[in-house]
Structures are given as structure tokens and as C-alpha cells.
N, C-alpha and C positions, 0 to 999 in steps of 0.2 A: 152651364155650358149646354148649347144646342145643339144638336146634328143634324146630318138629312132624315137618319133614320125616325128623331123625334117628331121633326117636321108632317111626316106624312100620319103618322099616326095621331095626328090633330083630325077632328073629325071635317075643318073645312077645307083641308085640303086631302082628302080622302080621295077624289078624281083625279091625283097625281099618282104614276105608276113608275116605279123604281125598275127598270129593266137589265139593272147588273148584279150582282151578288150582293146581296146585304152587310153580309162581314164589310164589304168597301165603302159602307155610308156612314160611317162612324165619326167622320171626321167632324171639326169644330165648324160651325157657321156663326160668324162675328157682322158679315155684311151679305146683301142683295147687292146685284147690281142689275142691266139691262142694255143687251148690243147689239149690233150685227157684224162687226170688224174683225176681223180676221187677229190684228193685232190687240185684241185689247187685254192681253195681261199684263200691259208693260204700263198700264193707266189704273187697277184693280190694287185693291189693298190684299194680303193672305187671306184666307179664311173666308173667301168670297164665294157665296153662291151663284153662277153666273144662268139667268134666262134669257134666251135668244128664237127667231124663229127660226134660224138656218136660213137665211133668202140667200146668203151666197153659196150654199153647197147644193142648190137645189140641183143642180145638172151632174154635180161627181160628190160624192157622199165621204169618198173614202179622202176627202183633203181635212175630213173634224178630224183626221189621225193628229193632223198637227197643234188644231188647237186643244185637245185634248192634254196634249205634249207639254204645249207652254203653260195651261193652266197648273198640269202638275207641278212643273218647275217654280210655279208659282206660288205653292201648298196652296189651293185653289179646293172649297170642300166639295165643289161635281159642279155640274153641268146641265139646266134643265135646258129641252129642246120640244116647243110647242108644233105640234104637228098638225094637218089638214089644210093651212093655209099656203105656205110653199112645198111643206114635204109632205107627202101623205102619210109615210109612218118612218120612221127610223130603222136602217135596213139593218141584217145580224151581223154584216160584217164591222158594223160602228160597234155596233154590241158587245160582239167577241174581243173587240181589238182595248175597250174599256176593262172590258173584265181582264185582260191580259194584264193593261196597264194597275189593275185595282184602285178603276179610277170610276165614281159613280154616276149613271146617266139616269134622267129622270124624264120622262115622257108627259109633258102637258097638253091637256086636252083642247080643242079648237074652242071649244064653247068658255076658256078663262082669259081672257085679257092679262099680257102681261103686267101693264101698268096697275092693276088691280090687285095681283098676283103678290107684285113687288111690295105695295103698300102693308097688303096683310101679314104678309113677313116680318117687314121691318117693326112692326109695330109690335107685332109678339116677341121680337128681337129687346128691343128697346125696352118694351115695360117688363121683360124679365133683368135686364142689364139694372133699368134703374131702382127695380128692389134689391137686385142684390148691392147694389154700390149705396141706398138708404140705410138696409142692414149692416152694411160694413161701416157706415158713420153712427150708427147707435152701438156697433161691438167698440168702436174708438170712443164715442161719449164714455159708456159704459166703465172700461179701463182706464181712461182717463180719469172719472172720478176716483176710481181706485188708486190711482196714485199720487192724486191729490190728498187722498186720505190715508196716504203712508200704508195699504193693505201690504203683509210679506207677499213675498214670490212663491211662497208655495200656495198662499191662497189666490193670488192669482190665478195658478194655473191649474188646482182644483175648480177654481169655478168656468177658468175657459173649456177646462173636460169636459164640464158638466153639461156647456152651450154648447158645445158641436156634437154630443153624446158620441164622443169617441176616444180610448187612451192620447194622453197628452204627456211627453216629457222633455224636462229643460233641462240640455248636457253643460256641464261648463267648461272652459277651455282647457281643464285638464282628462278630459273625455270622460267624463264621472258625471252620473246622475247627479243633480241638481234638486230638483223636485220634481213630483209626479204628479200626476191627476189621480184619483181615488178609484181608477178602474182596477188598479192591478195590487188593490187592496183583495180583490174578492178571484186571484188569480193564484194558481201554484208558482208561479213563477215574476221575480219581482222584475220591476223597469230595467233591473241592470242587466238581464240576460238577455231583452230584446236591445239593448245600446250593442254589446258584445257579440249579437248577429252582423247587427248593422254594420260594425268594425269591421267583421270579417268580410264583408260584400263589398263594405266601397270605407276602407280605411282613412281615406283621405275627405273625407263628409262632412267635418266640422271649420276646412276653408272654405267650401264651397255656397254662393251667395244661396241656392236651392238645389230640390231636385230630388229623385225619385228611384227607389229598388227595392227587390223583393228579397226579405227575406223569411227563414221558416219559424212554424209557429210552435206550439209542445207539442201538437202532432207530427210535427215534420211538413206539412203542408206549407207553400209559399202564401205570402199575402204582401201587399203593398204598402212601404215605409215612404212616407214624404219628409222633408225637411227643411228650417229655413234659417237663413242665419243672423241670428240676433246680435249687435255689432256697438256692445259699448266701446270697444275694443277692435282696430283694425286686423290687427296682427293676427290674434284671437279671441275670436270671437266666441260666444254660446250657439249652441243651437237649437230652436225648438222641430220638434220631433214629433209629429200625428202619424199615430198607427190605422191603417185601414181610412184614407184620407178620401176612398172610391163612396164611404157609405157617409160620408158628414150629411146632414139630412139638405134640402133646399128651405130657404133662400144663401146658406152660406156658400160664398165665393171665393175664389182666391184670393182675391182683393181683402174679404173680409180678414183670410188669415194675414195676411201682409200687415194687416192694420194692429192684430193682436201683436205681432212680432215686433211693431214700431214701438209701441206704448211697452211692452216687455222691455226695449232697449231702455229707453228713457228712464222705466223705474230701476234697473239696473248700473245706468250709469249716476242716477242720485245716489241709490244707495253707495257707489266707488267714491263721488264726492264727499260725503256726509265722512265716512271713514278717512280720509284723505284728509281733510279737515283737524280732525282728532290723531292723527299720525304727526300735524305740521308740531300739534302741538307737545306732543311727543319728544318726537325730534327738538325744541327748543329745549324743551325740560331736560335732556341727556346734555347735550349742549353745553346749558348752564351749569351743570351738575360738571362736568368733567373741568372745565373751565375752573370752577371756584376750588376744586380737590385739588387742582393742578399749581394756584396759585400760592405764594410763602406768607407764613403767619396768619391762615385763613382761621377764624373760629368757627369750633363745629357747630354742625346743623343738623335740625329735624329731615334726615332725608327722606324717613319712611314715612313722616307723617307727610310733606308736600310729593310725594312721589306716589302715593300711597292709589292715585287713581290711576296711575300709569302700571300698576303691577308688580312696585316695589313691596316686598314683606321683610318679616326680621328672620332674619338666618344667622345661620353659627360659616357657610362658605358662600362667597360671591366670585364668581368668575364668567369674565367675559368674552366673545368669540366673535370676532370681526366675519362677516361673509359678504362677497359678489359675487355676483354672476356670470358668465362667461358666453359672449355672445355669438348668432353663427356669422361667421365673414364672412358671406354675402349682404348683411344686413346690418352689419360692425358701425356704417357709418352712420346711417339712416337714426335720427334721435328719439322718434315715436316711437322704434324697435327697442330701442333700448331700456324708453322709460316701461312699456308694456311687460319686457323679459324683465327686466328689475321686481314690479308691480307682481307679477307674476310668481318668480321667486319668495319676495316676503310675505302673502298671501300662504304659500304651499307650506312657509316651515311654520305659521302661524296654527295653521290645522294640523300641521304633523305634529308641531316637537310639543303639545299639549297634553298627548295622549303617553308620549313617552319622562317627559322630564315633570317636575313638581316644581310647580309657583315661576317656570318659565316667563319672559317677558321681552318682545322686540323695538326697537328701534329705527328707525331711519338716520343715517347719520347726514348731517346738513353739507347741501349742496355737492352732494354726491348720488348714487345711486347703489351704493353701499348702505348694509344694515348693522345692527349690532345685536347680539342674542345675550341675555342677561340670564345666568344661568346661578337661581339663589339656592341651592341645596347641594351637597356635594352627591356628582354622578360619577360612579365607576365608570360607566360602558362610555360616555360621549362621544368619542369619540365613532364608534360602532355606531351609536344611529345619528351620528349627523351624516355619515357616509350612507346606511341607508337608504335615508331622505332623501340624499342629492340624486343619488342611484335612480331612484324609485320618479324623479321627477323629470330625471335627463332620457328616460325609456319613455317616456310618453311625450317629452315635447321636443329633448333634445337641449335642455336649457341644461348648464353645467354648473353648479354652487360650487364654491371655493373657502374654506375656513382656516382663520388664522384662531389661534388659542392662546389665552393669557393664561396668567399662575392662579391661582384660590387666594382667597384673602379669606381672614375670617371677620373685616370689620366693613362694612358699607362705605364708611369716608375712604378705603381703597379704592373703589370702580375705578378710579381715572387711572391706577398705577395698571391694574388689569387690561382696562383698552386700550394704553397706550404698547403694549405688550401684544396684546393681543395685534392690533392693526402692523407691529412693529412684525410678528411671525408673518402678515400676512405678504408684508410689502418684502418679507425674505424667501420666501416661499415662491415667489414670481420669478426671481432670477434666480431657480435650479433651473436645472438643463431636462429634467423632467417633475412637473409639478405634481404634485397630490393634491389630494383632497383636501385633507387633514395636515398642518403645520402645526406644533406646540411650539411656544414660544422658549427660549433656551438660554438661561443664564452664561456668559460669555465670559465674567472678572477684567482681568487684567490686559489676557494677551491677546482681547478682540483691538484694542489700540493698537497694536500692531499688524491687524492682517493686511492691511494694505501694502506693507514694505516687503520685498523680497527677502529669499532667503537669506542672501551675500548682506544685506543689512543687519539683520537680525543678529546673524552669527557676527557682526562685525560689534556693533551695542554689546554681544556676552563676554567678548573675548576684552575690549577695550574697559569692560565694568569687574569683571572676576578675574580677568588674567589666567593664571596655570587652572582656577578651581573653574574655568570655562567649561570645558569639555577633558576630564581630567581621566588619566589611564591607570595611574600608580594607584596603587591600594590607601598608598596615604596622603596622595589628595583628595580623593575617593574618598577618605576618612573625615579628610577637614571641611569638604564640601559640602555632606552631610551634617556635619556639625553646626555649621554655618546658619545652612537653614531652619537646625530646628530650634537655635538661638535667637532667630529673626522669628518667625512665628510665635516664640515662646513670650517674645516681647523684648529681647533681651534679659530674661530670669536665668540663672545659673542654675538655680537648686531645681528648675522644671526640667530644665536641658538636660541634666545631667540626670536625675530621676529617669528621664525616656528613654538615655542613651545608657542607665545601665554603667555608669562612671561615677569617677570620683570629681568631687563639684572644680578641684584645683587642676584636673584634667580637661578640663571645660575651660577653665581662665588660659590655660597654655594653648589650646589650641584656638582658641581665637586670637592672642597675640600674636601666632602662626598667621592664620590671616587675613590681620591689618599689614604686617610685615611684605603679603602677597601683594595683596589689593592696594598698598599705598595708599590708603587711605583710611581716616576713621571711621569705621561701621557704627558709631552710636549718633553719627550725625544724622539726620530726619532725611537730609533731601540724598545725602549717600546712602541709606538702607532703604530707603525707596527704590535706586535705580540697581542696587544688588538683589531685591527682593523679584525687582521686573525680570530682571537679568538671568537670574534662578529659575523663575518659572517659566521663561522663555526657553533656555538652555537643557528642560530635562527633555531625556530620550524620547518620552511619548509625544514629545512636539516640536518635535524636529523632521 
């Protein structure tokens, strides 16, 4: 990048005199141009250096106020004006009224031709532009072989450090250091305290396409954070991160950094393929597995041994935990968002729940955006850190994980009884009127067949199958109702029943001849001590 300031400090433009404050010459010069019109910043590209000799303000001085005006509106980097041929010098009220504007005026000599002038610019312009834009296709050669040759990401950006000799760090879209460049190897304080500055200055820096702030350093002193954002990922993306981005040495340009951050994507999103890949197959492997447990008269299989690259080990418990994701509505419909926040999600518990669980293993479940967590060893706390995980992942992005839980098995050919369990808590878990995180899945028995019938049903089935032992008040139905069931649980045994009940076994025979007598009908029948058996467990007080 050039300035005016640079400019004169070239020795052959030395005869050029800067007649406004200096602090105001700072600006970018991208082009020369050469005029006398009054309008011509409406024809100038930004960044324009404009030489003119004034021939139209030779009679009133004070009308440059205006072109001064539009050049600024124009971000326009100053304004040179050759003097002795129409004006003989540039009066102080142009002067002052520049310095007011902090707009830079530059006095050329009669003895420089501007066509001469303009050429020698451009041409310092130009052959600095095209080493830096040669430089930035050999930093693109450069990484490109790198990731042709499958280099990691952290050597990558160890040796892009290395070439701008300045700290380098790649955040990922969970705002967590990624890898670093080898500066702050030799620093008291690691990459993640200056990410944790940067958070605080401008939190919201890792949507942002670029861009620039100061934050402080272990002294407390500010310095300058650039950053750019590297975009396997629309939604979220990574970002690379150059500290002190004022001292990269010359010939690198911005352009160069743009070029490194290109080639960062591309090795970034192979390596999401390459994974993606090894996921589909994943996913087919759980697939067939659940599939073939699920079906009747299956003979058993080696699961550990064909699963065995997938994560599967031999354990004494297997239990499975269906999880989704929960998306933000504004973005619910949009399906990039979705498949990114899913991607996202099994990425996070992939890192997390490795540190916490033993012999762990995930899933993608097919044609969904749903995962499955394979949990081979039995955990107390589970339920505790998958809630902290989710926790931990909804404070940084806002993404919400949802867990449905199946039962423990202690045999591997169970999985499919566990996910089908597991997905089953998860698809119950939705329609509470407030959801949690955590769902276990909940053995139901018998009187889940009936929760869809009303009450007036229900009690109509007890009263129509038991009769008086329905809903009985007298002590001695009370008696025989009791009796009843623990002769139906006992299998109909006499000498169990009446063992329980503390009786004699011929007091057991009379009072269920009591009631058949009730019931009209024979309780040894299969399909009548079925519907007395329903009838009982629907009919007691705690479920009613």
C-alpha cells in the first residue's frame, strides 16, 4: 500500500511539497489521474491521486473549497496542484481550508510536466501492485502444493507464520483455537488469550467476511487484530486471525492474505469430505446392524469383529442415545442451516464425549440429520455430561442438542432393542409441554394400550370385566379382590397364593369360587384372565 506520504519521500519526487499536515497524507494511492474540470470526481475511481494546474480557479481560488469537497466524498487520496503556469502559488486560505477538511494538498513545481509526473507514479504504482499480486500467486502455488500433499492444518499455519513472520491463528466455529503458528510457543501467554481479547472487542468476528481491532497485549498496551474468514461452511465459518497485521514485512499484500485463506478453505473443506465419506459409511454399518437385530430368526453375527473399525468393542453394557438438534427459527427452513447445525452438533459431542465416556462411538442415523451415540461401558453420570455438553455448546453458538436414552443391554446383538428405545424416549420427549434435554426411555407394560381411551372408558372395561371387585368398598371385597390378583400373578398356584396371603390353601379355593360366582365367568380361561388381569391393573387407586 502507497501513500502520499510515501510518495514524496522517493527521491525523484523530492521537488514535490506537501503544504498541509502530514498526519492527512496517509491515505491509500491505488491510481493517478490528470484534469482541469471542475467535475471530475464523478469520472475518478477512490483512492485517486488527482494533478491538475488549476486554469479554472485562476481568477477565484477559493471555488478548489468545492473540489476539495467532492474529492473527499469521493475517498479521493489529495490533490496535487502545479503552480507558476496559471497560479503563481496556492494561497493559505486553500491551505487552511484543506487542513480543516484533513484533506492533503501537494504543490508541484513549474519545472515537472504533469504528463511526466503522472507516468512516473503510475509506474511505481504498478510494479509495486504486480509484485505483490506475483507474491500472492507463489503464497497460492506454495499452499496449494500443500494440500495437494495432504500437509495437517496446523502445519499449514505454522509455516504460513513463519512467511509473514508474524503470530498466525485458525479459530474454529466453535470460537476455540484451532491451531497456531509457533510464535506464542515462545510467549507467556497462549493463542487462546489473545482469541478471548478479541471476543471481548468485537464478539461477533467470526461472521464477519474481514476486518480490523485493537485489542490489548500482556502489557496492557493495544495493538492491531486483523481477520478473515475462512468459509468451508456458510453458516460458520473459521477464521484466520494475524496479530500485528501493520508489521507483515513487504512484498505481502492483502491479496496475498486472501490467497492463504482460500487454500485454508479448500484444505479444510477436503478434510470435512474425506470424514463425510467415512461417516456415510458408518451410517450404512448402524443401518444394517439395526436392521438385521430387528429381523425374526436372525443368526448371530460377528458384530465386533465387522464393526470393529467403526468403534465397536466387547463390553459387559451397550446403551444407546438418539440426539438432534434444535434449530434457530429464523433459519428452521433454510436446509444449508440445517445440514451445517446438525455437522456441527456431531463434530462437538465427537470431541466432547471422548474425554468423558470409555470406548464411546457416534453415528449418523440415515437420511436424517439425527445421530446416534453408542455408549459401550456402563456410565453412572450420563446423563450429567450429556447435559453439560449440550450446555456448553448452546452458550457458544446457540445450537440446542436433544437426547432420547434407551435401557443397558449386556449383549451387542441388543443395539437395535436400545435404539429403537432410545429414538422411541426421544419421539416422547417432543410432545411434553416442556421439553428437556434428557429423556430415559420408560417401560410402560400393559396400561400404555390404554392411554388413549378416556377415563368413562376405562372405568367402563373394569366395571363390565370385575363387576363388584371393580372398585370395591366392603372389606370383603376388598378381601377377594386381593386374592384374586395374587392368584392371577401366582399363575393360578394355590399353595403360592395362599403362602403370600398367610392362609389356609382351602381358603384360597373358596374364595375364588366367590369370584367366578362375581365375575360370571371362568377365571382359568386364557383369554378371561387376560382381560381380569388388564382390568386389575387398570382399576388400582394409583391409576386412576
Amino acid at each position: 500500500m502507497r501513500t502520499i506520504l510515501d510518495l514524496l519521500q522517493i527521491p525523484r519526487f523530492s521537488d514535490l511539497i506537501l503544504l498541509t499536515n502530514p498526519d492527512y497524507a496517509n491515505l491509500q494511492v491505488d491510481s493517478i489521474e490528470i484534469s482541469e474540470t471542475p467535475d471530475i470526481s464523478f469520472y475518478i475511481p477512490e483512492k485517486t491521486f488527482l494533478l491538475t494546474t488549476a486554469m479554472i480557479y485562476r481568477e477565484d481560488q477559493s471555488k478548489i473549497f468545492e473540489l476539495i469537497d467532492s474529492l473527499q466524498e469521493k475517498n479521493a487520496a489529495g490533490l496535487g496542484i502545479k503552480v507558476g503556469r496559471f497560479i503563481d502559488e496556492i494561497e493559505q486560505q486553500v491551505i487552511d481550508y484543506a487542513n480543516e477538511k484533513q484533506f492533503p494538498i501537494v504543490q508541484i513545481p513549474i519545472s515537472i510536466p504533469l504528463g511526466s509526473l503522472l507516468h512516473q507514479m503510475l509506474n511505481l504504482l504498478w510494479d509495486k501492485q504486480t509484485e505483490q499480486l506475483n507474491y500472492a500467486l507463489d503464497i497460492q502455488r506454495r499452499f496449494s502444493n500443500m494440500l495437494v500433499n495432504d500437509v495437517s492444518i496446523a502445519r499449514f499455519i505454522s509455516d504460513f507464520g513463519r512467511l509473514i513472520n508474524t503470530p498466525v491463528i485458525l479459530v474454529d466455529p466453535y470460537q476455540r483455537v484451532h491451531a497456531a503458528s509457533k510464535h506464542f510457543s515462545k510467549t507467556t501467554k497462549p493463542a487462546e488469550y489473545y482469541i478471548d481479547q478479541l471476543k471481548l472487542e468485537d464478539p461477533n468476528f467470526v461472521n464477519k467476511k474481514e476486518g480490523s481491532t485493537l485489542i490489548k497485549d500482556l502489557d496492557q498496551k493495544t495493538f492491531l487484530v486483523s481477520y478473515f474468514s475462512v468459509e468451508p461452511n456458510h453458516y460458520f465459518p473459521h477464521s484466520l486471525v494475524i496479530l500485528n497485521p501493520e508489521k507483515i514485512p513487504y512484498p505481502v499484500s492483502n491479496f496475498a492474505l486472501e490467497q492463504a485463506a482460500l487454500v485454508l478453505s479448500f484444505m479444510l473443506y477436503k478434510n470435512q469430505k474425506i470424514q463425510e465419506s467415512y461417516d456415510v459409511l458408518k451410517t450404512d454399518f448402524l443401518t444394517r446392524m439395526i436392521e438385521i437385530q430387528q429381523a425374526p430368526n436372525q443368526e448371530p453375527r460377528d458384530w465386533l469383529d465387522s464393526g470393529a473399525t467403526y468403534g465397536l468393542v466387547k463390553a459387559r453394557h451397550y446403551r444407546v442415545v438418539y440426539v438432534a438438534c434444535q434449530q434457530k427459527e429464523q433459519h428452521y427452513s433454510k436446509i444449508r442451516y440445517q445440514e451445517e447445525v446438525s455437522e456441527l452438533g456431531f463434530k462437538w459431542l465427537i470431541d466432547k464425549l471422548e474425554h468423558h465416556i470409555k470406548d464411546v462411538t457416534l453415528f449418523k442415523v440415515k437420511d436424517t440429520a439425527h445421530y446416534v451415540i453408542l455408549v459401550q461401558h456402563k456410565q453412572e453420570n450420563l446423563e450429567n455430561i450429556l447435559t453439560a455438553v449440550a450446555t456448553d455448546l448452546f452458550d457458544r453458538l446457540e445450537i440446542q442438542l436433544r437426547f432420547g436414552i434407551g435401557t443397558i443391554y449386556d449383549a451387542i446383538d441388543d443395539i437395535a432393542k436400545s435404539y429403537i428405545e432410545a429414538k422411541t424416549a426421544f419421539e416422547e420427549m417432543q410432545l411434553l409441554s416442556t421439553v428437556p434435554l434428557t429423556y430415559q426411555y420408560q417401560q410402560k407394560g400393559m396400561r400404555s394400550l390404554f392411554e388413549k381411551m378416556g377415563p368413562s372408558d376405562i372405568t367402563y372395561f373394569c366395571e363390565i370385566t370385575l363387576k363388584d371387585l371393580a372398585y370395591p368398598k366392603e372389606d370383603s371385597l376388598i378381601e377377594l379382590r386381593k386374592t384374586l390378583k395374587y392368584y392371577l400373578d401366582f399363575h393360578c398356584e394355590i399353595a403360592r397364593t395362599a403362602k403370600a396371603l398367610f392362609v389356609h390353601r382351602n381358603t384360597i379355593k373358596y374364595r375364588i369360587d366367590q369370584c367366578n360366582e362375581i365375575i360370571g365367568k371362568n377365571i382359568h380361561d386364557s383369554g378371561v384372565s387376560l382381560d381380569l388381569r388388564l382390568a386389575l391393573e387398570l382399576s388400582e387407586e394409583d391409576n386412576l
